[in-house]
LUMNU-398199 format. One record per residue (C-alpha): residue number from 1; residue in three letters; x, y, z. Coordinates in Angstrom, 1 decimal. Layout:
<recs>
NUM; ALA; X; Y; Z
...
</recs>
This chain:
<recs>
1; UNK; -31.6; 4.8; -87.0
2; UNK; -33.0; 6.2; -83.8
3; UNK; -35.5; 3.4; -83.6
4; UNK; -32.8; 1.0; -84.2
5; UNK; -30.4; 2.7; -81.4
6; UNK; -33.4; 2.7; -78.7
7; UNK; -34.2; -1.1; -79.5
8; UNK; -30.6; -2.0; -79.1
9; UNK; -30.5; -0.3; -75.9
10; UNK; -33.6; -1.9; -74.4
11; UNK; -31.8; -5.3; -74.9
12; UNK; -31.2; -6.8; -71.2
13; UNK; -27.5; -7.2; -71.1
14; UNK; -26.3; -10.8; -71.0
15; UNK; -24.9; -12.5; -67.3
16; UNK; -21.8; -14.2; -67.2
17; UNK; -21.6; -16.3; -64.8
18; UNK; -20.0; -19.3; -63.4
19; UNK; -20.0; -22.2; -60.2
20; UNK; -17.6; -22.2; -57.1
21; UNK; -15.2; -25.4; -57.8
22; UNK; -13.5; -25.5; -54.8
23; UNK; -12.7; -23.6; -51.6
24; UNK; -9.8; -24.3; -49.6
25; UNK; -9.1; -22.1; -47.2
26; UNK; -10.0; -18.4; -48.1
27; UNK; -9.3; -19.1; -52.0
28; UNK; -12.1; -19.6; -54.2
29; UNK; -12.0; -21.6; -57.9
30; UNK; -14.3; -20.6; -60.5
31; UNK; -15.0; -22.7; -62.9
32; UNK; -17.1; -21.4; -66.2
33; UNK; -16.5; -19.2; -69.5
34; UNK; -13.5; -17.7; -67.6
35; UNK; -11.8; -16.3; -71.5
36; UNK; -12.6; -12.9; -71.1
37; UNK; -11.8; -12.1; -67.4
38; UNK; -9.0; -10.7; -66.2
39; UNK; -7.0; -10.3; -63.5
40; UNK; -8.3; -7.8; -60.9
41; UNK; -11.9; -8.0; -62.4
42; UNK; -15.0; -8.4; -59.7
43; UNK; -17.2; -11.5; -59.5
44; UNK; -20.2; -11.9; -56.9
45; UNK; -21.1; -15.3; -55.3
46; UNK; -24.5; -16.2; -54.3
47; UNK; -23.8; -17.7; -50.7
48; UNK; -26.9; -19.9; -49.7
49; UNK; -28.5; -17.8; -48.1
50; UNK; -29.5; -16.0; -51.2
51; UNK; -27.3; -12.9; -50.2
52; UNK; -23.8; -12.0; -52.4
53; UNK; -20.6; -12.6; -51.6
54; UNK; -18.2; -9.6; -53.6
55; UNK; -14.8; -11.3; -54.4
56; UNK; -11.5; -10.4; -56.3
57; UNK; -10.6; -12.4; -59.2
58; UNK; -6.5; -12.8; -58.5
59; UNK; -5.5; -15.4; -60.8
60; UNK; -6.0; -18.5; -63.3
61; UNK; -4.9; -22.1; -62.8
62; UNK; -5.8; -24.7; -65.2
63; UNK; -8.6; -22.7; -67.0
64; UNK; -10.7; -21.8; -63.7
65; UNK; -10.3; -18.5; -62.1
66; UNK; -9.0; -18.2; -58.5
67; UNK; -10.7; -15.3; -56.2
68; UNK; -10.3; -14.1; -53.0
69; UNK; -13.7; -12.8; -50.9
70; UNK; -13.9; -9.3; -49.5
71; UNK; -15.8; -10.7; -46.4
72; UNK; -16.0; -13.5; -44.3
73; UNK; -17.0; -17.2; -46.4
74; UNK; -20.1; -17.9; -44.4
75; UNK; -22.4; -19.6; -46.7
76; UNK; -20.7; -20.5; -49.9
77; UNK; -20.4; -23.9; -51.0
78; UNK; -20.0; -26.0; -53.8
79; UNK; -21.9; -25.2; -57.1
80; UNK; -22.9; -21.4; -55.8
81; UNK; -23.6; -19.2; -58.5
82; UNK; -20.7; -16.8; -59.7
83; UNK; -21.8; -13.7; -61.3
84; UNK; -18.8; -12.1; -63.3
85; UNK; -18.6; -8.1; -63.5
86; UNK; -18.1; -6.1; -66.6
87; UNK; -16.0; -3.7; -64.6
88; UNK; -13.2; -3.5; -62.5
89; UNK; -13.5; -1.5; -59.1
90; UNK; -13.8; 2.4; -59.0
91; UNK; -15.4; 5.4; -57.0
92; UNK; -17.4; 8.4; -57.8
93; UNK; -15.8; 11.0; -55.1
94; UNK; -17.0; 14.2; -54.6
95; UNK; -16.8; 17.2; -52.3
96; UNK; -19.2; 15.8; -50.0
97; UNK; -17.0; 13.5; -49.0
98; UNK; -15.1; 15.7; -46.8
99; UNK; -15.7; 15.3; -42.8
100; UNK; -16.7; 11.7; -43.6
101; UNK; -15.2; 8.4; -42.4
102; UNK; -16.6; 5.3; -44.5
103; UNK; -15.0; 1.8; -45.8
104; UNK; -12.4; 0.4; -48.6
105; UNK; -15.6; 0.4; -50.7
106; UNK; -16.4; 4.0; -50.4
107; UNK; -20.1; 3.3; -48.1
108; UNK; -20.2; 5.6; -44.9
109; UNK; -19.5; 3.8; -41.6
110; UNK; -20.0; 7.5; -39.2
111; UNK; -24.1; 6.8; -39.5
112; UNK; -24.6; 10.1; -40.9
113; UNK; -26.6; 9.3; -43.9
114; UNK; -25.6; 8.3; -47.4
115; UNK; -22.8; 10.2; -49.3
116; UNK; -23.6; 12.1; -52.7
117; UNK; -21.7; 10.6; -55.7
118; UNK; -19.6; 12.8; -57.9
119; UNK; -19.9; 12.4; -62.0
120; UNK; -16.5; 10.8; -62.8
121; UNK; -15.0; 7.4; -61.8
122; UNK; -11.8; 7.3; -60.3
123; UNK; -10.1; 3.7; -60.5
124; UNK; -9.1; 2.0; -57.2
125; UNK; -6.0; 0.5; -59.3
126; UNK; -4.7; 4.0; -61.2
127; UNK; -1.7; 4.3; -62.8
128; UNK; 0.7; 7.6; -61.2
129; UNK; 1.5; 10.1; -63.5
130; UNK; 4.2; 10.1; -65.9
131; UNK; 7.3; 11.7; -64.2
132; UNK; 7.6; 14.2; -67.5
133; UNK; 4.5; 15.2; -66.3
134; UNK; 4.8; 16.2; -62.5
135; UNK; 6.6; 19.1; -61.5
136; UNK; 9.0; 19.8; -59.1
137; UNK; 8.0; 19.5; -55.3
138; UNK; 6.8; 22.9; -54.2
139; UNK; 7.3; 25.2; -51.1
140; UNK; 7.4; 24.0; -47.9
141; UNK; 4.2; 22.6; -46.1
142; UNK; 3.3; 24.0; -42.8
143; UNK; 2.2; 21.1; -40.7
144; UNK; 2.0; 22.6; -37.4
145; UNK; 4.7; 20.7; -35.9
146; UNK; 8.0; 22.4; -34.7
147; UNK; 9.9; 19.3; -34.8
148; UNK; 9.0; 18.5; -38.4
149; UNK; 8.4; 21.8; -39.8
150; UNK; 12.3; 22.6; -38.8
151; UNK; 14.6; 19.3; -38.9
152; UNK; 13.2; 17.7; -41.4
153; UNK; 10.9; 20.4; -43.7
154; UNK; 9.0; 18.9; -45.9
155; UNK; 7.8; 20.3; -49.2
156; UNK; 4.2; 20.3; -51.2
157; UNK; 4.5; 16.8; -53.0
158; UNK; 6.8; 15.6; -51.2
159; UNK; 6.3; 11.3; -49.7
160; UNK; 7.9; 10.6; -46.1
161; UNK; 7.7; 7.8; -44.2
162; UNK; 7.3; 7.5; -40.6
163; UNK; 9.0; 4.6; -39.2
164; UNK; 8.3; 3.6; -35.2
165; UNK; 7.0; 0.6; -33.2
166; UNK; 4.1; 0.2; -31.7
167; UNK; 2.7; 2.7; -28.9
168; UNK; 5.2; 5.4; -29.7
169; UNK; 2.5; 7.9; -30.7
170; UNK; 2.2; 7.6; -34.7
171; UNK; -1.6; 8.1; -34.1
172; UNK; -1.4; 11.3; -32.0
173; UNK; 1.0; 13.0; -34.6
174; UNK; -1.0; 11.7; -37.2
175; UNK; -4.1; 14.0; -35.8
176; UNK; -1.7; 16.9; -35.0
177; UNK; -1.0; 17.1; -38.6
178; UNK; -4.2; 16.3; -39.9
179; UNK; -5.6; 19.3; -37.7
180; UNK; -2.3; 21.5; -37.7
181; UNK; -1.7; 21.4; -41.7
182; UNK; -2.0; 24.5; -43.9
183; UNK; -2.7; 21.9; -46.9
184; UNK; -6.2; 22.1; -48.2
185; UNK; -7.2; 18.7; -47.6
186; UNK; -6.6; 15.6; -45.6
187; UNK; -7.0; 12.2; -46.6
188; UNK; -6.5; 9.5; -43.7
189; UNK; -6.4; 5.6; -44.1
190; UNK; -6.5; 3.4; -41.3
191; UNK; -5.2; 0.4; -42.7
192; UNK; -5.6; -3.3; -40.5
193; UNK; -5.9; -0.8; -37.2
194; UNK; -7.9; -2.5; -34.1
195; UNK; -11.5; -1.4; -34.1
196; UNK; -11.2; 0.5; -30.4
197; UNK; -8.1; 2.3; -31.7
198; UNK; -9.7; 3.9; -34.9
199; UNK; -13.1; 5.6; -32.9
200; UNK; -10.3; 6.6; -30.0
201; UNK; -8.4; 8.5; -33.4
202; UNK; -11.4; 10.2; -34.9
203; UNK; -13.0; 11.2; -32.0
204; UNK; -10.3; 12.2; -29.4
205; UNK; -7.7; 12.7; -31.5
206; UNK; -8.9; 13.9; -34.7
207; UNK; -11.8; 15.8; -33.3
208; UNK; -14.3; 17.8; -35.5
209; UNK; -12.3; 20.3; -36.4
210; UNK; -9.7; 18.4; -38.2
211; UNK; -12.5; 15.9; -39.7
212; UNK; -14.0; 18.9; -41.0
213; UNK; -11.6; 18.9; -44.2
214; UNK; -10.7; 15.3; -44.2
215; UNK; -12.0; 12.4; -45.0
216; UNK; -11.1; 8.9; -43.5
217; UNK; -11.0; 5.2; -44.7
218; UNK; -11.2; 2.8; -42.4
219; UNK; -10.1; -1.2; -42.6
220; UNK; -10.0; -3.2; -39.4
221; UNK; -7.6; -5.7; -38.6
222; UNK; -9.9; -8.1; -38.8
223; UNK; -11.3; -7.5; -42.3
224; UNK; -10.3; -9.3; -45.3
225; UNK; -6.9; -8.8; -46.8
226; UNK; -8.8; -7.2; -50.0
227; UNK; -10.2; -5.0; -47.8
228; UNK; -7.3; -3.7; -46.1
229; UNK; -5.6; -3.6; -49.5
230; UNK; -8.3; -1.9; -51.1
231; UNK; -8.3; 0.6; -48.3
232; UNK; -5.1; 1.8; -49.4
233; UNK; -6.0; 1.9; -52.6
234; UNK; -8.8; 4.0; -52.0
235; UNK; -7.1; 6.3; -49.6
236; UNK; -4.5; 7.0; -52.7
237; UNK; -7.6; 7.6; -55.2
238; UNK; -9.6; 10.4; -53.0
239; UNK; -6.2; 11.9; -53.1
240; UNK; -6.0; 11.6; -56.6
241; UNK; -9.9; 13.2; -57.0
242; UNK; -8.9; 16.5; -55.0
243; UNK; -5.3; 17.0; -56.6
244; UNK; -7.1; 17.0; -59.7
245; UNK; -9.2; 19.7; -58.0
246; UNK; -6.0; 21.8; -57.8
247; UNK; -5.9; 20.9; -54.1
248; UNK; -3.4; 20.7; -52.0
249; UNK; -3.8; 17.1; -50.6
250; UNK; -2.2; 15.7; -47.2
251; UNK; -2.3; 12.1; -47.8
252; UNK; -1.3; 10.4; -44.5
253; UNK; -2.1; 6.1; -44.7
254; UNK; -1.5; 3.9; -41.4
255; UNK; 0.1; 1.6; -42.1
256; UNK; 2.0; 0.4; -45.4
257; UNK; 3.3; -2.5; -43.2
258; UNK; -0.5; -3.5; -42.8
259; UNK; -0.9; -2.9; -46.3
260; UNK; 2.0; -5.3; -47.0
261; UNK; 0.9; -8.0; -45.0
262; UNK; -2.1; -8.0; -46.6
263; UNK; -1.1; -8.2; -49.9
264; UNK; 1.3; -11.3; -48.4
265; UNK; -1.8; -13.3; -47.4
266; UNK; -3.2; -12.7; -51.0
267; UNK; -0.3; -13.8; -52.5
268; UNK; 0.7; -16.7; -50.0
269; UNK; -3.4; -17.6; -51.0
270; UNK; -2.8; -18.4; -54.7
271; UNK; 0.7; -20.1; -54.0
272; UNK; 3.1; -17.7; -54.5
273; UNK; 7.0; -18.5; -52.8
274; UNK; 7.7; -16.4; -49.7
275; UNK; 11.1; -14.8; -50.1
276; UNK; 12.3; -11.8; -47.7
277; UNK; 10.9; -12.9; -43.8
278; UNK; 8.2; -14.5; -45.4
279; UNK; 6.9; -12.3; -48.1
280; UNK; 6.2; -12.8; -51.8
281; UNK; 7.5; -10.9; -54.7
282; UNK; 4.2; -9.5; -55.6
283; UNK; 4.5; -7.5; -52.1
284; UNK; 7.7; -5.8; -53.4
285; UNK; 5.8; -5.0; -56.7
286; UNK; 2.9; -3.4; -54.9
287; UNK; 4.7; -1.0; -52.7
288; UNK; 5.9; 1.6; -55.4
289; UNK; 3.2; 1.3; -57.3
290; UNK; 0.8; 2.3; -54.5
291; UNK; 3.5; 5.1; -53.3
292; UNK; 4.3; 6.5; -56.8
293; UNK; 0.6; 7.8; -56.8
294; UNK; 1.5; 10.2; -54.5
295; UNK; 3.4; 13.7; -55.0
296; UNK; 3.7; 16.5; -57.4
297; UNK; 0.7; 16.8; -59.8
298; UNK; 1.0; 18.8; -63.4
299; UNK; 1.0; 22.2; -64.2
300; UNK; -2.3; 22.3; -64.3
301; UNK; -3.4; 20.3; -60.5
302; UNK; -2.4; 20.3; -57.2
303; UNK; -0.3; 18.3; -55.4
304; UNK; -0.5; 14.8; -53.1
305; UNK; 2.3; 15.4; -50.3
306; UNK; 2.4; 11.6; -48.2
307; UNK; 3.3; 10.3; -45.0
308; UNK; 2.9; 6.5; -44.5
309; UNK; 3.5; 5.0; -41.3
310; UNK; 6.2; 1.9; -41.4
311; UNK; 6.1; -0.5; -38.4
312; UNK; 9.2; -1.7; -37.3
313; UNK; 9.1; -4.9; -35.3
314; UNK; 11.4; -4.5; -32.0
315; UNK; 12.7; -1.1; -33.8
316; UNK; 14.4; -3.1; -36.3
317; UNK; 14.7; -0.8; -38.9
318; UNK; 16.0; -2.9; -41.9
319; UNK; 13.2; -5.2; -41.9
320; UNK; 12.3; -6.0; -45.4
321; UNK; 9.5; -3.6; -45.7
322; UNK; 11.2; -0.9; -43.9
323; UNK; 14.1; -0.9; -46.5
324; UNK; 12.4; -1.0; -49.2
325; UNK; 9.8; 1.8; -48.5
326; UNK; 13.0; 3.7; -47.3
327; UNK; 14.4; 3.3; -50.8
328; UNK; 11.0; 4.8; -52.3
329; UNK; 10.2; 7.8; -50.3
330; UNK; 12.0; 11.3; -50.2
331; UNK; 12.8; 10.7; -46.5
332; UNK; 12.3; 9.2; -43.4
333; UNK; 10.4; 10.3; -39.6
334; UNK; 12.0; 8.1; -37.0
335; UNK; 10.2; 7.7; -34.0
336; UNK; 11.7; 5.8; -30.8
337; UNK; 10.6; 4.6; -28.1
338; UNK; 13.0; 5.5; -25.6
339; UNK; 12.6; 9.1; -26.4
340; UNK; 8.4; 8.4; -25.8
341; UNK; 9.8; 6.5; -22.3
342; UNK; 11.1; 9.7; -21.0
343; UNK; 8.4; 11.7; -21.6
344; UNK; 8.9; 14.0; -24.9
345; UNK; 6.4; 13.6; -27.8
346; UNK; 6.4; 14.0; -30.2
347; UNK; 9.0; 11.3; -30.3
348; UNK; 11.2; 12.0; -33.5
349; UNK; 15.2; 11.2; -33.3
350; UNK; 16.5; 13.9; -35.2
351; UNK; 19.8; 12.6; -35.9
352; UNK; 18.1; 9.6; -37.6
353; UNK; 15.5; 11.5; -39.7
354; UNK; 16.0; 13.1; -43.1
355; UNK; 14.1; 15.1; -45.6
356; UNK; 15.6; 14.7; -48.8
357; UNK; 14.6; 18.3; -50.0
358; UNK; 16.5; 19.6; -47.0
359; UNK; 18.6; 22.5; -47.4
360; UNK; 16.7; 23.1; -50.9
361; UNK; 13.7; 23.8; -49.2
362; UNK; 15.1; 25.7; -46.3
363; UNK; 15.7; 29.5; -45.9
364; UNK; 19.6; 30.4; -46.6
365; UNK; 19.5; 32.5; -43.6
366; UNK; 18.3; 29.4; -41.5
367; UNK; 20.8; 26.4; -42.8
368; UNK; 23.8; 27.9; -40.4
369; UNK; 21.2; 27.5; -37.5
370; UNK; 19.7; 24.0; -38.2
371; UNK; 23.5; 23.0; -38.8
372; UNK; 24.2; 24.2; -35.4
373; UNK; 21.5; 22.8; -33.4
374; UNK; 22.5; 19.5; -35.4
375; UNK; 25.9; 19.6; -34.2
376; UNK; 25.3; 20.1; -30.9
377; UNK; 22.9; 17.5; -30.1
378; UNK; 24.8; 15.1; -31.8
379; UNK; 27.4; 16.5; -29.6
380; UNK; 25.4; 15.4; -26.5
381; UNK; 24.0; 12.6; -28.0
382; UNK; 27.9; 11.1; -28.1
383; UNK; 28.4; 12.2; -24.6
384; UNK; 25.3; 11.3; -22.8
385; UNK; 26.4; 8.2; -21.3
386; UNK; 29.4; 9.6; -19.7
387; UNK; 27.1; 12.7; -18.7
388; UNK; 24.2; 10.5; -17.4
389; UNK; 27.1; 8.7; -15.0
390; UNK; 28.7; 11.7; -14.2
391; UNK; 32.1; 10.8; -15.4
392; UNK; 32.1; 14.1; -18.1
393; UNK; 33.7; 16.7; -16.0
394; UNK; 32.6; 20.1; -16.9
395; UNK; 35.0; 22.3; -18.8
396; UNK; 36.9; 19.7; -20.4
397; UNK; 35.4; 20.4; -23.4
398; UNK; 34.3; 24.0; -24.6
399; UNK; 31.6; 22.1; -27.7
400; UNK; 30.6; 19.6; -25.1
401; UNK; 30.0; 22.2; -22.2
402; UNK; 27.5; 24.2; -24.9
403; UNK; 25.4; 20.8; -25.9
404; UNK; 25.1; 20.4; -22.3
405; UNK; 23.6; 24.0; -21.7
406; UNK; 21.7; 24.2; -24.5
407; UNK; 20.2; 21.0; -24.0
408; UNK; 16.8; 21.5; -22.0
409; UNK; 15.7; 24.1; -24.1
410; UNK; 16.1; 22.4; -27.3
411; UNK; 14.5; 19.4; -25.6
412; UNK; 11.4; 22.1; -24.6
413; UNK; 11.6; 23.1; -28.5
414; UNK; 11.0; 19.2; -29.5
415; UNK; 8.2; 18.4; -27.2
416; UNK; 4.6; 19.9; -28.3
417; UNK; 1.1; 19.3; -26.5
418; UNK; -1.7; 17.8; -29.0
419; UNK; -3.1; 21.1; -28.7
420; UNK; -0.5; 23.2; -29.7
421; UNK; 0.0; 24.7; -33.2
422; UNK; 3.6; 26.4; -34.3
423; UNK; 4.2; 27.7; -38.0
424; UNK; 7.0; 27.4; -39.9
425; UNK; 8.5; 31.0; -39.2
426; UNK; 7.6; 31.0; -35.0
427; UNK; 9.6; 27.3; -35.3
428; UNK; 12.4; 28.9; -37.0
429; UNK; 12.7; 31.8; -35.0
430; UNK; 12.3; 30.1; -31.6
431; UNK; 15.1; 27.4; -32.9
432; UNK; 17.5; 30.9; -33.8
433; UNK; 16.6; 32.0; -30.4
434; UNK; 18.2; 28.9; -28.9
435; UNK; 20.6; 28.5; -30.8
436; UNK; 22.1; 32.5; -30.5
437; UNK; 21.5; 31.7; -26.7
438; UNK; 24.4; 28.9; -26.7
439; UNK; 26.3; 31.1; -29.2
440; UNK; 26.2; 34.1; -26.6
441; UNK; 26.9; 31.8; -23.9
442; UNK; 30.0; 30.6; -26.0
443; UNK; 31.7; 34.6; -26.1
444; UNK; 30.3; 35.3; -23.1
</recs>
């Protein structure tokens, strides 16, 4: 029987493999013994210059298989050979990954050597967890940041979105968190970012001391959609390898719109109808199944706690993608750009952002306080225009006089230097300390 089992395993295993049919624009047809491949499965073409091509199988039509490329078609024509994989993609993380920055496929792009593999494959294309088998979100998560850690606390498994246009500073908060965290671990995808912008992030922003227990996936904007998809993808199952570590993992991905208009191109690519401002169905499909990865693990692992970046053309906030990542998440970070025009950064709207584990997660001797400092800077928010023009004469209101007095130090208490760290408690006690300040004020 042994003899038997060693001769069976000397057997060379038998290629599969097909010809490229056609190639109109970046879809590939396959035609060959297509019957047992699936959708989602790998196939690499033999371009003609003897090199190979890896590509995505995405489809059928009329008993060929359609494929995307995960680089640029240079060299493939007609009748190239198609080789088919037995297996669909996956990564072997490990702890040596951490303080590393390397590609959707896993391969270092920071020159510092080759990266040791870890013993068990972790699918690009996991399923989440069953919800009977998460727990609850935890405590709170310290990320450093008074203006998040107070107004909109977030909790250990929690999945937030940060919605903003262009320029308004997502990248610098991004590293202020990645750096300022108390979570054991930071996972960062750069997803369709310009090639200058992501060497600016890891090294001004990011620095060595936050790389040092983070690792970072990186697809350009001028990559191939599969790339930029798979980066996501990725990014989602290193998280998934160090939850199941029992860490706590900060998984922070810019951006899902990227992300989504990526997965439009693939699905634009193999004919499917656009619907909402140009996007197909499948886009809609992919978004909670990529976000669902994310948050509490089981009794037994840690926990994934996400932000994802939304971009919002002209700070339209009910753009397709925006309202329906809105709907998935446990909250929102709004970030405007005429708070980043006058100066203050971070630049979160308070009024507009929400934590749904807020007051849950919140100390009862702190909810009276954060309601105040709500009020009143919704208070002045009502009033500024009149107070801007100088038609608000003081005393004419008692609540509006307060908002006004207390408003430069609560605006100091929102702004924070890259540089600067606050906790949880300091946040909260220097918020009660403003907020007692207009309360004293008030009797005095």
């Amino acid at each position: 029987m042994k003899s038997l089992t060693t001769a069976i395993d000397a057997i060379d295993e038998v290629e599969v493999f097909g010809r490229v049919k056609t190639v109109q624009g970046l879809l590939i047809e396959i035609v060959g013994p297509v019957r047992e491949l699936r959708v989602g499965g790998r196939v690499s073409i033999e371009t003609q210059a003897g090199e190979y091509l890896p590509a995505e199988i995405i489809g059928f039509r009329e008993g060929h298989a359609l494929c995307l490329p995960f680089g640029p078609l240079a060299g493939v024509r007609l009748g190239c050979k198609a080789v088919f994989q037995s297996s669909d993609g996956a990564v072997y993380p490990s702890p040596a990954w951490l303080g590393r920055v390397i590609n959707a496929v896993g391969e270092p792009i920071d020159g510092k050597g080759p990266i040791a593999a870890g013993a068990s494959a972790y699918p690009l294309r996991q399923n989440p967890l069953a919800a009977h088998d998460r727990v609850r979100v935890g405590a709170p998560i310290d990320l450093g940041v008074r203006v998040l850690n107070t107004f909109t606390t977030i909790c250990d498994g929690q999945r937030m979105g940060i919605f903003a246009g262009s320029g308004v500073g997502k990248s610098v908060l991004m590293s202020m968190l990645a750096r300022n965290t108390d979570a054991d671990v930071a996972v960062i995808g750069l997803i369709g970012e310009r090639g200058r912008e992501v060497h600016e992030f890891i090294s001004e922003y990011l620095g060595e001391e936050g790389l040092q227990r983070a690792v970072v996936v990186v697809a350009t904007s001028d990559e191939a959609a599969l790339m930029r998809r798979q980066a996501a993808y990725l990014t989602l199952s290193l998280s998934e390898y160090f939850r199941d570590q029992g860490q706590r993992v900060l998984c922070m991905m810019d951006s899902l719109t990227r992300f989504a208009m990526a997965q439009r191109e693939i699905g634009l690519a193999i004919g499917e109808p656009p619907t909402a401002k140009g996007y197909p169905p499948t886009v809609f499909t992919e978004l909670p199944r990529l976000l669902e990865r994310a948050g509490p693990g089981t009794p037994s692992t840690g926990s994934i706690t996400g932000l994802f970046t939304v971009l919002v053309e002209g700070d339209d906030h009910n753009e397709p993608i925006a309202d329906a990542v809105r709907g998935i998440l446990d909250g929102h970070i709004v970030m405007e750009r005429g708070i980043a025009e006058r100066g203050r950064y971070p630049a979160v709207n308070v009024l507009r952002s929400i934590s749904r584990t807020m007051p849950g997660c919140v100390p009862v001797d702190m909810r009276p306080t954060l309601s105040k400092a709500r009020e009143l800077m919704s208070v002045y928010a009502d009033m500024e225009e009149l107070i801007r023009l100088g038609a608000y004469r003081k005393g004419s209101d008692p609540k509006v006089d307060r908002a006004i007095a207390i408003n430069p130090a609560l605006e100091a208490f929102l702004s924070q230097q890259r540089e600067e760290r606050t906790s949880i408690a300091d946040g909260y006690n220097m918020l009660a300390a403003i907020v007692d300040m207009a309360e004293a004020q008030q009797t005095g």
